[in-house]
The first five atom37 places (N, CA, C, CB, O) and aatype in JSON, in Angstrom:
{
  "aatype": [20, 20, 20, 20, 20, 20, 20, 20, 20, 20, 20, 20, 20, 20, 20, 20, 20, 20, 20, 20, 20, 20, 20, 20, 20, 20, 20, 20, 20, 20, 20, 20, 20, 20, 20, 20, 20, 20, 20, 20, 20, 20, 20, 20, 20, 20, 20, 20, 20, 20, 20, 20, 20, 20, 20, 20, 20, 20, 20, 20, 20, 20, 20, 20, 20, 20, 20, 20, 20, 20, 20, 20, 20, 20, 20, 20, 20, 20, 20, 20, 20, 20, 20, 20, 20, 20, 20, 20, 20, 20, 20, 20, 20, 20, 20, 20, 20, 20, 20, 20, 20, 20, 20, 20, 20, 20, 20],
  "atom_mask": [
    [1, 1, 1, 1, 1],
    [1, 1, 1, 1, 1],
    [1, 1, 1, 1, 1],
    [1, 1, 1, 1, 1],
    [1, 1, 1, 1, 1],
    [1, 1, 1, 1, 1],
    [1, 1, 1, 1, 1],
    [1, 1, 1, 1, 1],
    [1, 1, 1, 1, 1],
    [1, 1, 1, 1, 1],
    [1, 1, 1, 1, 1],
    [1, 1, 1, 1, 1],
    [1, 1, 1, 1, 1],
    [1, 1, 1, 1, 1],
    [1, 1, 1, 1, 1],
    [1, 1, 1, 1, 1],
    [1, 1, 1, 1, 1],
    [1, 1, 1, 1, 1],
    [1, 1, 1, 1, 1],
    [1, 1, 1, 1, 1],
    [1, 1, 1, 1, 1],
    [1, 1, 1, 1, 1],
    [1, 1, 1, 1, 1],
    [1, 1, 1, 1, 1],
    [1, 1, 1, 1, 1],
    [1, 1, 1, 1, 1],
    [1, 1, 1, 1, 1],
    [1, 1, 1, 1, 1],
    [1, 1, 1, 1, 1],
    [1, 1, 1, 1, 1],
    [1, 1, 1, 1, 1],
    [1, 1, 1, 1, 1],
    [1, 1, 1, 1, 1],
    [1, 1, 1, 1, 1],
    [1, 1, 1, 1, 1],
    [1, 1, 1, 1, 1],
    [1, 1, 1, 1, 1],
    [1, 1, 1, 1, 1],
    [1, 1, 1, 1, 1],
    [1, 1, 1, 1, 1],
    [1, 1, 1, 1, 1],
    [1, 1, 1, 1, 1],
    [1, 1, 1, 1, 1],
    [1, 1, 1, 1, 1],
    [1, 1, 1, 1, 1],
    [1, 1, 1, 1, 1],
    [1, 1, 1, 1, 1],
    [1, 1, 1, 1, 1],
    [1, 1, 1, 1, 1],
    [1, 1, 1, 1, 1],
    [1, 1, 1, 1, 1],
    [1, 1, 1, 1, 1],
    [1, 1, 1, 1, 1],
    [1, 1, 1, 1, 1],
    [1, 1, 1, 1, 1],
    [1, 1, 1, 1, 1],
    [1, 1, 1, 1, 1],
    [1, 1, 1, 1, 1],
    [1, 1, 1, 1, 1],
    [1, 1, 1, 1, 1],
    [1, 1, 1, 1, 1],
    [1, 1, 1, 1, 1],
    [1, 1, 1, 1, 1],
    [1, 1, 1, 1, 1],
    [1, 1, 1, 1, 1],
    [1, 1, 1, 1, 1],
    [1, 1, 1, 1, 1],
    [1, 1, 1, 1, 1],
    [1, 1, 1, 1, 1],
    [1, 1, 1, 1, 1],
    [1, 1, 1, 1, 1],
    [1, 1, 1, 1, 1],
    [1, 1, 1, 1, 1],
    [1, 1, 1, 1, 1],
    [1, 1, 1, 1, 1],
    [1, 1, 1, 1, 1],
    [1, 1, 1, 1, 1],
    [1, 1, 1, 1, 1],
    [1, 1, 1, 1, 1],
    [1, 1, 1, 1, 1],
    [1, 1, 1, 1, 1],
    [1, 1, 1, 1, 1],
    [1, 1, 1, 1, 1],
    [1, 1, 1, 1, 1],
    [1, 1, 1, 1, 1],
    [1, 1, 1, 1, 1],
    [1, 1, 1, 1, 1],
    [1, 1, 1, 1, 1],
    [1, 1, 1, 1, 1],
    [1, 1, 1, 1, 1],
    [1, 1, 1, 1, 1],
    [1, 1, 1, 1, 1],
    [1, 1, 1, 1, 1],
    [1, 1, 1, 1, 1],
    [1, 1, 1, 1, 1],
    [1, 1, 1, 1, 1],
    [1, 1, 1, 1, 1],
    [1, 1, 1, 1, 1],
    [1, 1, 1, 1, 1],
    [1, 1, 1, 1, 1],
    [1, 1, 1, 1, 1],
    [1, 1, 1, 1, 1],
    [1, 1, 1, 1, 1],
    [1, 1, 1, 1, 1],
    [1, 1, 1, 1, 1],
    [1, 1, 1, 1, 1],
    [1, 1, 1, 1, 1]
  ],
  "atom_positions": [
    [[0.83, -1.19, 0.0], [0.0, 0.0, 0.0], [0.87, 1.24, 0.0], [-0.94, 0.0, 1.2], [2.02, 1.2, 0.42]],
    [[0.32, 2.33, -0.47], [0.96, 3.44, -0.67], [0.69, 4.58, 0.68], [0.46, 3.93, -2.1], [-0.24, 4.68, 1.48]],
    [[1.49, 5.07, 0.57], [1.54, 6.21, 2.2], [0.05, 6.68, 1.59], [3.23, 7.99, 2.45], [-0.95, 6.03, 1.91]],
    [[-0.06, 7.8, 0.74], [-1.09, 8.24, 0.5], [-2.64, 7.38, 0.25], [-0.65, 8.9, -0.41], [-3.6, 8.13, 0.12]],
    [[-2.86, 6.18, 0.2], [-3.3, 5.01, 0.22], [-3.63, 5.1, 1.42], [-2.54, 3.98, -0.17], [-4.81, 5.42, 1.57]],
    [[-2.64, 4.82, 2.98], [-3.04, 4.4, 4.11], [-3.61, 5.49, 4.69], [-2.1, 3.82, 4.84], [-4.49, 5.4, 5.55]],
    [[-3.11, 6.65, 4.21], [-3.48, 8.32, 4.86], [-5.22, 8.32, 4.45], [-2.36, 10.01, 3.75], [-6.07, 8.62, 5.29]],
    [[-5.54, 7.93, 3.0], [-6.79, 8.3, 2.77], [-7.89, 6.65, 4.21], [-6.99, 8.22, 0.43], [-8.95, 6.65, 4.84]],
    [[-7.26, 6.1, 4.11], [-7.66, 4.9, 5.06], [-7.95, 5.1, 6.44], [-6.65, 3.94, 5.12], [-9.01, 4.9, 7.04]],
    [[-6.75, 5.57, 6.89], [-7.36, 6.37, 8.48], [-8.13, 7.29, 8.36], [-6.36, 7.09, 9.42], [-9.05, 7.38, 9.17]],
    [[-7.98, 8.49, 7.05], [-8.95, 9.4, 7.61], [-10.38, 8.93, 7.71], [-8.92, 10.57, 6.85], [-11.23, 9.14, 8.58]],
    [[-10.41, 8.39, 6.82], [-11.76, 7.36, 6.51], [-12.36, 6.77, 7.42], [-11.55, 6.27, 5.73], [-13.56, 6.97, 7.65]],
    [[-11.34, 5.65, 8.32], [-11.77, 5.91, 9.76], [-12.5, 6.38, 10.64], [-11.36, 6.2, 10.11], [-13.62, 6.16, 11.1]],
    [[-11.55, 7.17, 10.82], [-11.55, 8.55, 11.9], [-12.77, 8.91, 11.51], [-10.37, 9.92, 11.74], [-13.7, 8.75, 12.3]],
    [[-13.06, 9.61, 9.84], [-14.37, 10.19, 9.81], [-15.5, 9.15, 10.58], [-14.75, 10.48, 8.19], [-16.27, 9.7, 11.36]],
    [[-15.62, 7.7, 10.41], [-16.71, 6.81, 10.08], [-16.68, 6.77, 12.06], [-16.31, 5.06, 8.77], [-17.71, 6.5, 12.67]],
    [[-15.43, 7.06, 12.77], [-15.58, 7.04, 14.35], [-16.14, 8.25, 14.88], [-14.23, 6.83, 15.08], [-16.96, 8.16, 15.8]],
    [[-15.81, 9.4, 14.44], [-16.33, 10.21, 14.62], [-17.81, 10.56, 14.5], [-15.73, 10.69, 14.19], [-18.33, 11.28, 15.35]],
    [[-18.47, 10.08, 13.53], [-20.12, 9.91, 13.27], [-20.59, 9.03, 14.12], [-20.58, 9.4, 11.87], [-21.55, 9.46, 14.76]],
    [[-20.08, 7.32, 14.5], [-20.46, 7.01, 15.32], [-20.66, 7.43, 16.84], [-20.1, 6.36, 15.1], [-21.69, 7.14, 17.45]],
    [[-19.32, 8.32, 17.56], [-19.7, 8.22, 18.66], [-20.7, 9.3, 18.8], [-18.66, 8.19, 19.5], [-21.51, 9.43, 19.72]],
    [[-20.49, 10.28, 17.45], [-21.44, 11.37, 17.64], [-23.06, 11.29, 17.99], [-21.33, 12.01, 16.48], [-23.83, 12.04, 18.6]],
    [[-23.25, 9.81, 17.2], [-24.53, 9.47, 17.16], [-24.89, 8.74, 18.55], [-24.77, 8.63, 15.91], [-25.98, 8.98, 19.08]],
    [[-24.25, 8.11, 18.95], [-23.86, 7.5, 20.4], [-24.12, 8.82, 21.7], [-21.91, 6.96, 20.32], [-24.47, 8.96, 22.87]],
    [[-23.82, 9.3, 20.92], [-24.26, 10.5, 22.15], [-25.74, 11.36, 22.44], [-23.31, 11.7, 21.87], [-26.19, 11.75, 23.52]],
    [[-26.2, 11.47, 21.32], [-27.76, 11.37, 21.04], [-28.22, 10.33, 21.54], [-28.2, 11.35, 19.71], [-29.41, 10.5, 21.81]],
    [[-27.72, 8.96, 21.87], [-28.93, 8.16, 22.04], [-28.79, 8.41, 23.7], [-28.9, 6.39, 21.35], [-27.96, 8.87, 24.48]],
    [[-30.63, 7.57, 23.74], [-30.67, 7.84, 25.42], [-30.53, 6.44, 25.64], [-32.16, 8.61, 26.25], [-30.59, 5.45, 24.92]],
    [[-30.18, 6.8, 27.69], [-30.24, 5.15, 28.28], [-30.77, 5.42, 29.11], [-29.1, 4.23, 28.69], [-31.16, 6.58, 29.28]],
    [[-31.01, 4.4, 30.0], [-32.12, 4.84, 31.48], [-31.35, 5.7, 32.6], [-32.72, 3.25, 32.46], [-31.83, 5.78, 33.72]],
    [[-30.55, 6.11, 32.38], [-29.98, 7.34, 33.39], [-29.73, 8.89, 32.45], [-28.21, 6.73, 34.15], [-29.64, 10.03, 32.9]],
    [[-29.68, 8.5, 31.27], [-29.41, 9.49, 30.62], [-30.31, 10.01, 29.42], [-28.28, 9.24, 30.31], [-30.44, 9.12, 28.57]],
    [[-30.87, 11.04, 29.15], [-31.95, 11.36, 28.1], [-31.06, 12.14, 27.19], [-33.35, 12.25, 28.65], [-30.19, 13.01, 27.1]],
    [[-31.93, 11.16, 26.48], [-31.11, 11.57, 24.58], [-31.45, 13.49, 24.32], [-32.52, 10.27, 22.65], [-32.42, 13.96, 24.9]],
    [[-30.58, 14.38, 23.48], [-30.53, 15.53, 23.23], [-32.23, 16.25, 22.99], [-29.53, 15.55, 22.05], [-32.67, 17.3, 23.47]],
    [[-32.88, 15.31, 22.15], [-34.41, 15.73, 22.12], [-35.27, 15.36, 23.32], [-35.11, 15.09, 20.92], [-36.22, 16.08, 23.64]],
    [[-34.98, 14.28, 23.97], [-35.98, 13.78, 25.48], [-35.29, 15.42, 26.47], [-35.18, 11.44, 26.56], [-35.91, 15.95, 27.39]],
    [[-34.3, 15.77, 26.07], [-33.91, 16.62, 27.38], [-34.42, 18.03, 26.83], [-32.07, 16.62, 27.86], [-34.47, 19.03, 27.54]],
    [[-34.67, 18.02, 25.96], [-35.55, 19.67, 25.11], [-37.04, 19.83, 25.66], [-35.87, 19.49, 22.98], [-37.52, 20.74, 26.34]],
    [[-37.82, 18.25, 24.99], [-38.64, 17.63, 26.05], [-39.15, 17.94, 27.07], [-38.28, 16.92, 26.42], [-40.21, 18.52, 27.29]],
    [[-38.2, 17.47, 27.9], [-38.46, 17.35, 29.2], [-38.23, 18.89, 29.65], [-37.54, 16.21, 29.92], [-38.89, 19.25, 30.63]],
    [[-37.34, 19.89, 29.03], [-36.93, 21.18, 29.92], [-38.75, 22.22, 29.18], [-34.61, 22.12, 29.2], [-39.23, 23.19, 29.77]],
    [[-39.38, 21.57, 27.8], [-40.46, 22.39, 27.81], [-41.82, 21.78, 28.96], [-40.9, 22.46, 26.17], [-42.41, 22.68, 29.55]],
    [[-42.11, 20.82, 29.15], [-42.63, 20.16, 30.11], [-42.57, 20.59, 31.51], [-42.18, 19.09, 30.01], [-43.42, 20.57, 32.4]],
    [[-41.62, 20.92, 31.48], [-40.63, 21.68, 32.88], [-41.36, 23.33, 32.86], [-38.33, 21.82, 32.4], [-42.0, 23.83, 33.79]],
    [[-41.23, 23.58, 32.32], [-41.98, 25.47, 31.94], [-43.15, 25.78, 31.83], [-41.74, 26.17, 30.63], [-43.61, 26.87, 32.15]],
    [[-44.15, 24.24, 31.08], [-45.56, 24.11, 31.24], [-45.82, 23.84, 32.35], [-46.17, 23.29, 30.53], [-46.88, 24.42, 32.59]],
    [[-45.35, 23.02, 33.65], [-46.35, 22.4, 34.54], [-45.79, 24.03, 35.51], [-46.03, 20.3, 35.27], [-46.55, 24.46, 36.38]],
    [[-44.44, 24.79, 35.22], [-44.23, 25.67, 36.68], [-45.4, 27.02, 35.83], [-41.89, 26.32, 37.21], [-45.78, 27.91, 36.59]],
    [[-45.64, 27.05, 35.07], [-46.15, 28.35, 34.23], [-47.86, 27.7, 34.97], [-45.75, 28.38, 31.87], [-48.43, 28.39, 35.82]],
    [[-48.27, 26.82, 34.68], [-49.68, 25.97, 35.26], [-49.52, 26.11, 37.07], [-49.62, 23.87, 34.65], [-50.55, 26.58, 37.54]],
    [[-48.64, 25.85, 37.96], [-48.06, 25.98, 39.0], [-48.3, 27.55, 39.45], [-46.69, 25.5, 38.79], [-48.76, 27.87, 40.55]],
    [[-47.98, 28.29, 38.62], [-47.81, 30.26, 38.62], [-49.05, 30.87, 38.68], [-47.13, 31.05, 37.1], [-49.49, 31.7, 39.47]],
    [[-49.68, 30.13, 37.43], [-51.12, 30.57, 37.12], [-52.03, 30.2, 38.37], [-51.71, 29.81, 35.72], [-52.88, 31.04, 38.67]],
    [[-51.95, 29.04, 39.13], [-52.66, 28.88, 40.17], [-52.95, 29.8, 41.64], [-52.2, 27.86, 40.37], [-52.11, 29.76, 42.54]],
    [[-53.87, 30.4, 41.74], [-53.71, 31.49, 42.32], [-53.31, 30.84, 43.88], [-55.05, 32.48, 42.11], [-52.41, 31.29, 44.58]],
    [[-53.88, 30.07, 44.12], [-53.77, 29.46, 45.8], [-52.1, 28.74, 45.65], [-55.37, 27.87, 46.29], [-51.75, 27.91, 46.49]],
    [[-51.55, 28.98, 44.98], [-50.23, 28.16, 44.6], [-49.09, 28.63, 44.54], [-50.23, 27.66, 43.52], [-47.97, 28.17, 44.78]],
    [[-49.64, 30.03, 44.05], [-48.5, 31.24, 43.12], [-46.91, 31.35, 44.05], [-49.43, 33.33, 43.14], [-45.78, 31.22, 43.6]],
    [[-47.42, 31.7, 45.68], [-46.32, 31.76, 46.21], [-46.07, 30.52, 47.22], [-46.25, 33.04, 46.76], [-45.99, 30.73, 48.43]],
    [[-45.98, 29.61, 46.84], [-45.42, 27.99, 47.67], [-43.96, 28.03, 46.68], [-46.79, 26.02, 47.28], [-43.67, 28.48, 45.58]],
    [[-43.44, 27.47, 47.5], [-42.09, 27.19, 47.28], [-42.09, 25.65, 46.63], [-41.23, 27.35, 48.72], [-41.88, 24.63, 47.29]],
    [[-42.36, 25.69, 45.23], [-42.11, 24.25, 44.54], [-41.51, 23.96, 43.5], [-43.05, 23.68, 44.26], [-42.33, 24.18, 42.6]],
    [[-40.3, 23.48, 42.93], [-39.58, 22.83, 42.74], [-40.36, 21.52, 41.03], [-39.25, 22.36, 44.4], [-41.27, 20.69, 41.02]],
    [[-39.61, 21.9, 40.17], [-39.99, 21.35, 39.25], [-38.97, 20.57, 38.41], [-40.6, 22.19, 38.67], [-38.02, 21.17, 37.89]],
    [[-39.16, 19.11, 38.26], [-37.93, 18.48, 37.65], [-38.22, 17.74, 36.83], [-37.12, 17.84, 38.38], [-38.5, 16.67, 37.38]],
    [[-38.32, 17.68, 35.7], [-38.8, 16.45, 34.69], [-37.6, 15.39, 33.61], [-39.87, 17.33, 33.55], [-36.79, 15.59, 32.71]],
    [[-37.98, 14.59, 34.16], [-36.82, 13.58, 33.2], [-37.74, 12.06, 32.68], [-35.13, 12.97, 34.49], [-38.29, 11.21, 33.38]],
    [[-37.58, 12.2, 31.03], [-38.31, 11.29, 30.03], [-39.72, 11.45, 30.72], [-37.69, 9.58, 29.91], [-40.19, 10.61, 31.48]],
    [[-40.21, 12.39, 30.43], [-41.69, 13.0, 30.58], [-42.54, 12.31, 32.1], [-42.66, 12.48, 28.96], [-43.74, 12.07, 32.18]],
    [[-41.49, 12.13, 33.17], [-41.94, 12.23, 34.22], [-41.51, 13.57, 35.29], [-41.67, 11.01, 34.61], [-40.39, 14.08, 35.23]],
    [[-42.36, 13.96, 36.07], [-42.3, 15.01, 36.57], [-42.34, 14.77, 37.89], [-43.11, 15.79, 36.12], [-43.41, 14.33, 38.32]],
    [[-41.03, 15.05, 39.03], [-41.33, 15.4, 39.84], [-41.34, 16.89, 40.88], [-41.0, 14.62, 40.0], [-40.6, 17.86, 40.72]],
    [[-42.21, 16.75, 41.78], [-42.63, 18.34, 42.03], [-42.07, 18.06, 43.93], [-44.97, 18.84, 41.6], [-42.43, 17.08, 44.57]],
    [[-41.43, 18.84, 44.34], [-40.77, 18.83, 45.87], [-40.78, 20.51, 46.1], [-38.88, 18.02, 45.97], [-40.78, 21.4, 45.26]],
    [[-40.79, 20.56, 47.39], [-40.41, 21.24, 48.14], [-41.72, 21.97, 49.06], [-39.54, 22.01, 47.39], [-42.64, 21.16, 48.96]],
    [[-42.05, 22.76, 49.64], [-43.17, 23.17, 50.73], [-44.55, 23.64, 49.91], [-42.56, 24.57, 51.77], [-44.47, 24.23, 48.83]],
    [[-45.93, 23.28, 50.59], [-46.71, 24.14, 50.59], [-47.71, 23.92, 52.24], [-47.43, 24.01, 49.09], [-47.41, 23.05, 53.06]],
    [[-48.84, 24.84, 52.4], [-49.08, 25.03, 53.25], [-50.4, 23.97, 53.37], [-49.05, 26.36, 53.38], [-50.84, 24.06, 54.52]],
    [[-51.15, 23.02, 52.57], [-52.4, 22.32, 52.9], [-51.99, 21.03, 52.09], [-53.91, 23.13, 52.42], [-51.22, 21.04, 51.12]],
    [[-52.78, 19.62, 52.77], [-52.65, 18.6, 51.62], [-53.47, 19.08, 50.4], [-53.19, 17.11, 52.09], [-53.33, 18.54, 49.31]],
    [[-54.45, 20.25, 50.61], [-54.91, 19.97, 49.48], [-54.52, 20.97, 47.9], [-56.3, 19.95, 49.9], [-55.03, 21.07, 46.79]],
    [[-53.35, 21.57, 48.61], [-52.52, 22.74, 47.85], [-51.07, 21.55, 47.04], [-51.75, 24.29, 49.42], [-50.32, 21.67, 46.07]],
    [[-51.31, 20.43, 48.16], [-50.3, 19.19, 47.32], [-50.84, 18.8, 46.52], [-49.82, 17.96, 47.89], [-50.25, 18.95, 45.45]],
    [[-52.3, 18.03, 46.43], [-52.85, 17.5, 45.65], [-52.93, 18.45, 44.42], [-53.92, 17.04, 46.21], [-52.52, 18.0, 43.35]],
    [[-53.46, 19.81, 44.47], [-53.51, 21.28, 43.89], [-52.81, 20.33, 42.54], [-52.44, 22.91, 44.87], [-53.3, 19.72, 41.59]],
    [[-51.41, 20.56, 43.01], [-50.22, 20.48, 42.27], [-50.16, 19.57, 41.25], [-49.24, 20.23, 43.01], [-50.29, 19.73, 40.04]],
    [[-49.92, 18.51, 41.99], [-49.91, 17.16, 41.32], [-51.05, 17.21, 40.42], [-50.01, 15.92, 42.33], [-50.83, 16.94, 39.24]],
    [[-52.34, 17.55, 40.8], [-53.36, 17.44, 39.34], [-53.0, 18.63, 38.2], [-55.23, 17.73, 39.82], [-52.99, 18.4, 36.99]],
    [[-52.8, 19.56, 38.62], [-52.34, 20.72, 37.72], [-50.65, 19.96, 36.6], [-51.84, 22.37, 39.15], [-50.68, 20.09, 35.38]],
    [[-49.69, 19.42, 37.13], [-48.61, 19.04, 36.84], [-49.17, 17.4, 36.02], [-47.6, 19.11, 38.26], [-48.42, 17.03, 35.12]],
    [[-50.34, 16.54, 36.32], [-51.05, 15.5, 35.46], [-51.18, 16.04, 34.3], [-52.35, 15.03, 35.91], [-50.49, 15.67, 33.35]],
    [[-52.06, 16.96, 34.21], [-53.12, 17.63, 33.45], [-52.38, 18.53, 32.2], [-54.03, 18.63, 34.54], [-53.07, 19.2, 31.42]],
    [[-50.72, 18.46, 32.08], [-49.89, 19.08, 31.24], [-49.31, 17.99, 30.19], [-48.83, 19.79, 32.08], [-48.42, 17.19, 30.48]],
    [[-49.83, 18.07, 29.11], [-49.37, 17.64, 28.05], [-48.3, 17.32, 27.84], [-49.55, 18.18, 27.38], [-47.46, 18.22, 27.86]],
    [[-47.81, 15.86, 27.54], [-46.48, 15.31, 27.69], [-46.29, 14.71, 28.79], [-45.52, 16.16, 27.57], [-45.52, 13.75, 28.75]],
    [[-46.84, 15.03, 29.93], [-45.92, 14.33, 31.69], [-46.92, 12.6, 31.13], [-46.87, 15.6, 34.33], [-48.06, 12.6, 30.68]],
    [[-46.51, 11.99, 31.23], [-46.54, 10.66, 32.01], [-46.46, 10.21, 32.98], [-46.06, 10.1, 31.87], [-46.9, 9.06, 33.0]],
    [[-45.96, 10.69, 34.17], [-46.42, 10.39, 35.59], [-45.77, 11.66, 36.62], [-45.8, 8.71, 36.07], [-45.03, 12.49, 36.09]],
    [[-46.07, 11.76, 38.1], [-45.62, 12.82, 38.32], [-45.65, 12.01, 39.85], [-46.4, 14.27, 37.81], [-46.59, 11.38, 40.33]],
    [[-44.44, 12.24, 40.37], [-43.84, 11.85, 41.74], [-44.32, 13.26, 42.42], [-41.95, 11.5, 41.76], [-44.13, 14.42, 42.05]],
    [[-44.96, 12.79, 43.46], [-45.41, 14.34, 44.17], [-44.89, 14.43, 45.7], [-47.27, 14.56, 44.25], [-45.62, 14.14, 46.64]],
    [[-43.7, 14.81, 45.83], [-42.88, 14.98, 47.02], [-42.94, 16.14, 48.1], [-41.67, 15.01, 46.54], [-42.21, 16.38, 49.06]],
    [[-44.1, 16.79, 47.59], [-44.58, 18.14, 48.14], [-44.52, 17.97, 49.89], [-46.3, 18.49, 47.51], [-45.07, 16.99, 50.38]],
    [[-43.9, 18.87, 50.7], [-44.29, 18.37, 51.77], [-45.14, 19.37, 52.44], [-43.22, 17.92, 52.49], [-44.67, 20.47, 52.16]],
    [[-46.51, 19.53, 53.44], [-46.61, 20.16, 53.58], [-46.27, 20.68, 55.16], [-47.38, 20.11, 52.97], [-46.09, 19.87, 56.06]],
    [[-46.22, 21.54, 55.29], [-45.7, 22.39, 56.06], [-46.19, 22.92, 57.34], [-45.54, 23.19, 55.4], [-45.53, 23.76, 57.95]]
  ]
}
């Protein structure tokens, strides 16, 4: 083989490794959400606290919004169970969540 031969061979390579791991990195696994699940999940994230805002009995509780592969969980204080529950149905009721861990504690 010729130098210029093996040169066009690695780069060739290199290019064909480079696409793979690139694509490897897009994909998701169960600890990690692929580049679109995490776009996803951060608009999901803005709908249930914007739904959360809008709630007038809600507006100022201190809660906490985290969504990963379109589950949502919601933590931190409010003042009634039924300002928890509040939540959790408001944070159901948003397009995209699939389930919602409700860690609310109240206070």
């Amino acid at each position: 083989m010729t130098t210029s031969h093996t040169l066009r061979m690695l780069a060739a390579a290199a290019a064909l490794l480079a696409v793979t791991g690139g694509l490897a990195a897009c994909s998701s696994t169960p600890r990690q959400e692929s580049t679109g699940e995490y776009v996803d999940s951060a608009a999901i994230t803005t709908k249930v606290k914007t739904a959360i805002l809008n709630e007038p009995s809600l507006k100022s509780m201190q809660i906490s919004v985290e969504t990963f592969k379109d589950s949502v969980q919601l933590s931190g204080f409010v003042d009634s169970s039924a300002n928890r529950s509040k939540a959790g149905e408001l944070a159901r009721n948003v397009e995209g969540v699939k389930s919602v861990k409700n860690d609310l504690v109240v206070k």
